[in-house]
Each structure stands twice: as structure tokens, then as C-alpha cells.
C-alpha positions as CSV (number, residue, x, y, z in Angstrom):
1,X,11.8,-98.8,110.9
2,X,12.3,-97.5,107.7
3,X,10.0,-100.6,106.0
4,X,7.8,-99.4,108.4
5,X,7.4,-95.9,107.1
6,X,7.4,-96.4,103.9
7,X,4.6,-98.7,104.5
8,X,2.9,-96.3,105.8
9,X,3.1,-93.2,103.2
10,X,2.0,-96.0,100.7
11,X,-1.1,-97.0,102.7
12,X,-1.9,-92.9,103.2
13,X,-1.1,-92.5,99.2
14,X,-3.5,-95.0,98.5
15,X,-5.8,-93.8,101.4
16,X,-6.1,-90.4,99.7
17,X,-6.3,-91.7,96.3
18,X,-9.3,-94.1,97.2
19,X,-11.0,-90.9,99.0
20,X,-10.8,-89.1,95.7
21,X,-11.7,-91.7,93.7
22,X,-15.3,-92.0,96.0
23,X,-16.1,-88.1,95.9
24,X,-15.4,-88.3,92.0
25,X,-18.1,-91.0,92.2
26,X,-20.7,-89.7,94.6
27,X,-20.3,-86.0,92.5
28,X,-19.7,-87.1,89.0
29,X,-23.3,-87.2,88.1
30,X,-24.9,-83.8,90.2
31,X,-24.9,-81.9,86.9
32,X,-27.7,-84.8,85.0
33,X,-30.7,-83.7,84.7
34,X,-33.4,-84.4,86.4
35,X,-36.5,-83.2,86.0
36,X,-39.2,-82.0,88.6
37,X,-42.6,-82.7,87.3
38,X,-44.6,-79.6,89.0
39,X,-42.2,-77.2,87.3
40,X,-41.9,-75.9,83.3
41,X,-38.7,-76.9,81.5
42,X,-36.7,-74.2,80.5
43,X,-34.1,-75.4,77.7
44,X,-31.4,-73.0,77.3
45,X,-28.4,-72.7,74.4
46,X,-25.5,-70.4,74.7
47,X,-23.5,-69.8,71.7
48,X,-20.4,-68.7,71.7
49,X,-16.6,-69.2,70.6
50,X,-13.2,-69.1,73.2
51,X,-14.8,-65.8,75.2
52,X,-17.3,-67.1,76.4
53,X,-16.1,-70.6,76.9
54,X,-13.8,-69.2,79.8
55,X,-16.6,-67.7,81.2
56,X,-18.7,-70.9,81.2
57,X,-15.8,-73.1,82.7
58,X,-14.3,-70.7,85.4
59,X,-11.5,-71.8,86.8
60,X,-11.8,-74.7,90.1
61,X,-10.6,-73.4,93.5
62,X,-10.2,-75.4,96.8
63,X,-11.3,-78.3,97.1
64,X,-13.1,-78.4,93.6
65,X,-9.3,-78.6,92.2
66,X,-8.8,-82.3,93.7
67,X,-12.3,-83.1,92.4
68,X,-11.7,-81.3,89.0
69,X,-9.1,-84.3,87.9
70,X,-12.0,-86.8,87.9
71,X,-15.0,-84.6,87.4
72,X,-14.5,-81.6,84.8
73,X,-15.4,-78.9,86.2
74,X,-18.1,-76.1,84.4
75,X,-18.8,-73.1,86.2
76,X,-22.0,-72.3,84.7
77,X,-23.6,-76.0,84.6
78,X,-22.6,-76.2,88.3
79,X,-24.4,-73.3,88.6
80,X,-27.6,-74.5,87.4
81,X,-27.4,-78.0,89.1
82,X,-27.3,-76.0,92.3
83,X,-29.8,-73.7,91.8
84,X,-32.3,-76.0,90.4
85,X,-32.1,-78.2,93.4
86,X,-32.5,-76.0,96.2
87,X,-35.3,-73.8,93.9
88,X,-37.0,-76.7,92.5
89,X,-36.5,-75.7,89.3
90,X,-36.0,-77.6,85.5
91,X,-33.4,-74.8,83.9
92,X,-31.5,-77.0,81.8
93,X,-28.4,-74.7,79.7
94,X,-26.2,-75.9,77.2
95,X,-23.7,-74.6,75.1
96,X,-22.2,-75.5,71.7
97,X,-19.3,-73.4,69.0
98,X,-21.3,-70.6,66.9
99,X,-20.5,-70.5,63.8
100,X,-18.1,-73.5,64.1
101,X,-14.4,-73.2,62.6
102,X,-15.9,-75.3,59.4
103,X,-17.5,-74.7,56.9
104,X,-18.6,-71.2,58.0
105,X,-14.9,-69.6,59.4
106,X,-14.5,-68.7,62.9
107,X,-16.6,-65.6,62.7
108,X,-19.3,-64.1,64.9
109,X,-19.6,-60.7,64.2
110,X,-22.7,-58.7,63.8
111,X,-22.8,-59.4,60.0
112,X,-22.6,-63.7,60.4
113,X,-25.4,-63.4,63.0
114,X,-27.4,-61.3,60.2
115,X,-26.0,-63.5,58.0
116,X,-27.1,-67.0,58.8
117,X,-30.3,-65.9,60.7
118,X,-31.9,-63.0,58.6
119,X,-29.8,-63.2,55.3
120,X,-30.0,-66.7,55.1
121,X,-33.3,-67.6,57.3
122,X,-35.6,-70.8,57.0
123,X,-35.9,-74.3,57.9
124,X,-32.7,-75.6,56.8
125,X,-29.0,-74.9,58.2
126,X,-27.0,-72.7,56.6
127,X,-23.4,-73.8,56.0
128,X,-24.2,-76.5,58.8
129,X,-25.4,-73.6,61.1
130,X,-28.6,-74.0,63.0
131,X,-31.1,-70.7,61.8
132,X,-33.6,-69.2,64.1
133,X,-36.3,-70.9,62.7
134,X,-34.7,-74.4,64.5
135,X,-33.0,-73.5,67.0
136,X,-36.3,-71.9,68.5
137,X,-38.1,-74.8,68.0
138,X,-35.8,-76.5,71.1
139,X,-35.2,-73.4,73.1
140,X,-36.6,-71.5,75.3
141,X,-33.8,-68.9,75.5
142,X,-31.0,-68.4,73.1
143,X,-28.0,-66.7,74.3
144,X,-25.2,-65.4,71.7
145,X,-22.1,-63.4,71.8
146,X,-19.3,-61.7,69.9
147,X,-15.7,-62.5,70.0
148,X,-13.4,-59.4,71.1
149,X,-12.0,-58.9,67.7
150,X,-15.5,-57.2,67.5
151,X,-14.0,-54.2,69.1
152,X,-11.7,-53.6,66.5
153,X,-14.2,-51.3,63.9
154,X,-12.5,-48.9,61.0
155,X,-13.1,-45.5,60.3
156,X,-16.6,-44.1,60.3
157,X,-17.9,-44.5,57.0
158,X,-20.7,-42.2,55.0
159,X,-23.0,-44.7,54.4
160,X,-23.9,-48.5,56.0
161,X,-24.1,-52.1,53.9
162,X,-26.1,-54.4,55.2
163,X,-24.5,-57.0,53.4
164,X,-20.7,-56.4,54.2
165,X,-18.6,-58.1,56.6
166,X,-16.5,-54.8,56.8
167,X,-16.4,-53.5,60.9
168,X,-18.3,-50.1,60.6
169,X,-20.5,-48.6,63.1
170,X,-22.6,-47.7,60.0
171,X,-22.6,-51.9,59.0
172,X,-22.9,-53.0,62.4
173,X,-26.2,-50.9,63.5
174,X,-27.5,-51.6,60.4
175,X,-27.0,-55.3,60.7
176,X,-28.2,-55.2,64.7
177,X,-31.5,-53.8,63.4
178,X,-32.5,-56.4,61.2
179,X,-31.3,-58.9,63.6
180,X,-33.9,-57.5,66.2
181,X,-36.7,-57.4,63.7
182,X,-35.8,-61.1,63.0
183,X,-35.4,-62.0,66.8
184,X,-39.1,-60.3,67.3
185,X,-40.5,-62.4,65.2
186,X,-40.1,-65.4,67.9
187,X,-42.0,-63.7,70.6
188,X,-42.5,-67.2,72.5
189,X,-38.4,-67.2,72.4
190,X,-36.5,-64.9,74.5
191,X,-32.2,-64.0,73.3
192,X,-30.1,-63.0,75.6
193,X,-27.3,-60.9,73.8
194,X,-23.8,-60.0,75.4
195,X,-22.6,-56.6,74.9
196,X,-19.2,-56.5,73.1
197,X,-16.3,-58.1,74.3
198,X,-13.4,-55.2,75.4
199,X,-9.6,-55.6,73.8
200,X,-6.7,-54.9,76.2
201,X,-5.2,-51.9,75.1
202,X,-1.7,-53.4,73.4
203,X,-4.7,-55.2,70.6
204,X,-6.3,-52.1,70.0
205,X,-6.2,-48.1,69.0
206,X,-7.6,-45.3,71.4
207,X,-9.7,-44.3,68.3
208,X,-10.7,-48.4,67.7
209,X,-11.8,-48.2,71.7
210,X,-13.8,-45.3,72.0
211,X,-16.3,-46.9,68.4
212,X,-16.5,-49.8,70.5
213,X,-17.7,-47.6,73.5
214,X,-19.9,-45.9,71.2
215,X,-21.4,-49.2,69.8
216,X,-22.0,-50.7,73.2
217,X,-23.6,-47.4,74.4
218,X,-26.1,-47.4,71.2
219,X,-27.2,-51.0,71.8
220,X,-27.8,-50.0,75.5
221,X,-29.4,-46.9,74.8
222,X,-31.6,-47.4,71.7
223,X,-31.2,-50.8,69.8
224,X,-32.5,-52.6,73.1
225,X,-36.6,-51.9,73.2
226,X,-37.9,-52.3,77.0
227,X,-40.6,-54.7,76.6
228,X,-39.8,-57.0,73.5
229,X,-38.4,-61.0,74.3
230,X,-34.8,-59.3,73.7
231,X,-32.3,-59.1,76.4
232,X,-28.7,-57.5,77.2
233,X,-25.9,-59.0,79.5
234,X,-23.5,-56.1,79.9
235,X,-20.2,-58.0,79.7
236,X,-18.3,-54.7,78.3
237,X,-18.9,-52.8,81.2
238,X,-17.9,-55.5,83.6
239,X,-14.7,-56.1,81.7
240,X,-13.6,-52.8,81.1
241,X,-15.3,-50.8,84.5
242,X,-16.1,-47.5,83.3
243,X,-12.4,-47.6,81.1
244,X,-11.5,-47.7,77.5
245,X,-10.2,-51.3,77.4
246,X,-10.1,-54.8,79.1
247,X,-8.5,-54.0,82.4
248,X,-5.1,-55.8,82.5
249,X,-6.2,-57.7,85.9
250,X,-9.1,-59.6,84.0
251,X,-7.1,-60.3,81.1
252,X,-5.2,-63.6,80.6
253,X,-1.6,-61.6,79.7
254,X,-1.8,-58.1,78.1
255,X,-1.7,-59.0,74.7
256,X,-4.4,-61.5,75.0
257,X,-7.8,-60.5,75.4
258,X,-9.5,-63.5,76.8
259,X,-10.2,-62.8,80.5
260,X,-8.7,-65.3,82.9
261,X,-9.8,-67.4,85.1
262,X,-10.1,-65.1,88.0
263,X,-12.5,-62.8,86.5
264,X,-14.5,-65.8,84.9
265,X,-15.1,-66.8,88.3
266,X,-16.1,-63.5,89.2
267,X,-19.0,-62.8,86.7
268,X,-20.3,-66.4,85.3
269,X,-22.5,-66.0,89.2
270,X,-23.9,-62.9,87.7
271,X,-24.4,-64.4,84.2
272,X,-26.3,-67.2,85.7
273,X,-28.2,-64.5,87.4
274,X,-29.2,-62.9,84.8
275,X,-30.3,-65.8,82.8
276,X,-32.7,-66.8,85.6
277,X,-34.2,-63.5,86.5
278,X,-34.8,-63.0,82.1
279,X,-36.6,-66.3,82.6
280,X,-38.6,-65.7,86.0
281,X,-38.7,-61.9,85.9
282,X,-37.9,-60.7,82.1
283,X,-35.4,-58.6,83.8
284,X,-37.1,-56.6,86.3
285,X,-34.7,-58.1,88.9
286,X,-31.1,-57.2,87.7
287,X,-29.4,-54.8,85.9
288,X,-27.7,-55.5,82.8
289,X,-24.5,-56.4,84.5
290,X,-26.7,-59.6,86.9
291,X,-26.3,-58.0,89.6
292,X,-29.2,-57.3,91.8
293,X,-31.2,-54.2,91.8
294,X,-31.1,-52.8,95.2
């Protein structure tokens, strides 16, 4: 009798593996893209760094765990495979390190965007970094980001410089202008720009918060122009709901300031909302956080 049994929690063992095995199989390729041939082709690049990674993976639940150890799992591709096939639609989004680790640095702070795209602007890369002059030559949209050590700006200062790296208000607005005149000069090309990322309060100052506030409310209020191909995703406001920093719930530990998994899984729907309403609406059907206008 015991033979018997262990026979049998073999044969379900191998039952359940086999079943896995055929759903990897049968859903391993519903991200590929196919294309419909009555419908545009949208081509979409994110760039980001570890931020907004988490944000495009999410984090499997359910079922999608089992399948996740075959089939990796992306929240925001997912996403678009979905969408496109019950719309009909040929949004095709991918993603890719801005600036990458070498030789640039690890950096994507208001002054490397100005640096590589308006500083440094033309037809070749710069330091092995794609310029706006090529990368809207493949895309339709072009979605960046900041990392959250963006929050983390000094002392007001008297005057701006352009060309310093230094985290002022002053250097930063000044830096977000000229990227905006550069990014207008791509009309057929619409950006999609996050607001900044939030710190949780043990990586920051009070006083390092509320320029950070400040910042985000002045790219809200007057650096984005209603009409232009330049759009916001307001990611600050989602993490930090009305507060001064990352709430500690949509934080990975509170000392770290990459949201988790949970709150990935919460916003990359509205992310992906927003993407799709820029492209079909320019805007006019969500709010800068994705979520719909009522």
C-alpha cells in the first residue's frame, strides 16, 4: 500500500508539472507582436533606470506566479498584449537602461537629459547614448524618467547654470526649459515625462522634500504647455498622496526608496492608461495620475 502511494504522488507530481509545462507553452509567446494591418503602428520606448523597472515588471499574483517560472512575467508588456488584442490595436512599447551604468554613469537627472539631448544634440550618440535626433526617428512616443535621488536638491541658490550637474531648483528649471524647447522641436514625436520620483523620509530632509514638492508643482503648473506633443505622468503624487515623502506602504523597506511590488501593481494599469489615451486622445481622457476623468 505504501508502493502504491508513493506511486501515486509521483504520477500527480509529474501530472502538475506536465500541466505547467503546456500553459508555459500555449502563453509563452502572447506578448509577440503581431501586427493588424487596418491599424497605425505606434512604437513606444520607455527609458528609465531601477524605478521605473519595478514599475514595468510588477510583481505576478495567483495563478501568474506558477506561470511566472517559465514565462517572465512584465506587467506593462502584458499590458499592451491585452489591450491590443481585444482593441485591435498595433501599440508596440519597449524599454531599455537610460543613460546606461557605462560609459555615461548611472545618472538621469535633469542635467544628463539636457546633457546628451540639447547639450550634446545631433545624429550621432553621445557617450553611447541614443540623442533625440535618433531615437525619434524609431519612435512614436518617448517616455523618460528620473531616479529618486532627484528629490534630493541643495540650498536655493541666487542664480541657475545651465551647464552644472549641481541639484538646484535654479539648475534644474533651467535645464527643464531647454529640454522642452528641444523636445518641441519633434512635433511628429510625443514624450511622455514622469514627475519626480518621492524619497522615504529616513533618505531625505524636510527642507530636501518640500524643493522637491516645489519642483514637481512648477513642472505641473508652468513648465508643462497644454497643447505642445509634451506630456506629464504624475508618479510623485501617486507615491507620496498629498504627503511630503514616499509613503512607507509603497516603499520596498523604509530606507529604500524603490516602491515594491504592491504598489507597482497598483499604478503600471494607470501608466499604461495614460500612455494609450496621450496616443488616441493627447490626454483629454485622464488626468495626470491615468486615471480617468470622470
Amino acid at each position: 500500500m505504501q508502493l502504491l502511494a508513493m506511486l501515486k504522488t509521483k504520477v500527480s507530481i509529474i501530472t502538475v508539472l506536465a500541466l505547467t509545462v503546456s500553459i508555459f507553452f500555449i502563453t509563452g509567446c502572447k506578448n509577440e507582436n503581431k501586427v493588424n494591418p487596418d491599424q497605425k503602428v505606434v512604437n513606444i520606448i520607455f527609458l528609465h533606470h531601477s524605478t521605473g523597472h519595478v514599475i514595468w515588471k510588477g510583481m505576478p499574483t495567483g495563478f501568474k506566479k506558477v506561470t511566472g517560472i517559465f514565462n517572465k512575467y512584465e506587467a506593462v508588456p502584458e499590458w499592451f498584449a491585452n489591450y491590443n488584442k481585444t482593441k485591435s490595436t498595433n501599440y508596440f512599447i519597449t524599454e531599455q537602461n537610460f543613460p546606461k551604468a557605462k560609459p555615461y554613469g548611472w545618472n538621469n537627472y535633469p542635467y544628463d537629459y539636457f546633457n546628451i539631448w540639447v547639450k550634446n544634440a545631433g545624429e550621432q550618440p553621445y557617450q553611447e547614448e541614443p540623442t533625440l535626433e535618433m531615437l525619434s526617428k524609431d519612435y512614436d512616443l518617448i517616455i523618460f524618467k528620473h531616479c529618486f535621488p532627484v528629490g534630493n536638491i541643495n540650498k536655493t541658490q541666487d542664480t541657475a547654470d545651465i551647464n552644472s550637474s549641481e541639484k538646484t531648483l535654479e539648475n534644474y528649471k533651467a535645464q527643464y526649459l531647454a529640454l522642452r524647447a528641444k523636445l518641441q522641436e519633434f512635433p511628429e514625436t510625443k514624450f511622455l515625462l514622469w514627475t519626480a520620483a518621492a524619497l522615504v523620509e529616513s533618505q531625505t530632509t524636510p527642507e530636501e522634500a518640500d524643493r522637491t514638492r516645489e519642483f514637481v508643482n512648477w513642472v505641473i503648473n508652468e513648465w508643462d504647455i497644454e497643447g505642445d506633443n509634451i506630456y506629464l505622468w504624475d508618479f510623485y503624487n501617486l507615491g507620496t498622496e498629498g504627503g511630503r515623502y514616499l509613503k512607507p506602504e509603497y516603499a520596498v523597506k523604509k530606507d529604500d526608496s524603490h516602491p515594491n511590488g504592491e504598489f507597482a501593481n497598483q499604478v503600471s494599469p494607470l501608466f499604461c492608461e495614460r500612455i494609450v489615451d496621450i496616443i488616441e486622445t493627447n490626454g483629454q481622457k485622464t488626468g495626470l495620475t491615468g486615471k480617468i476623468n470622470n
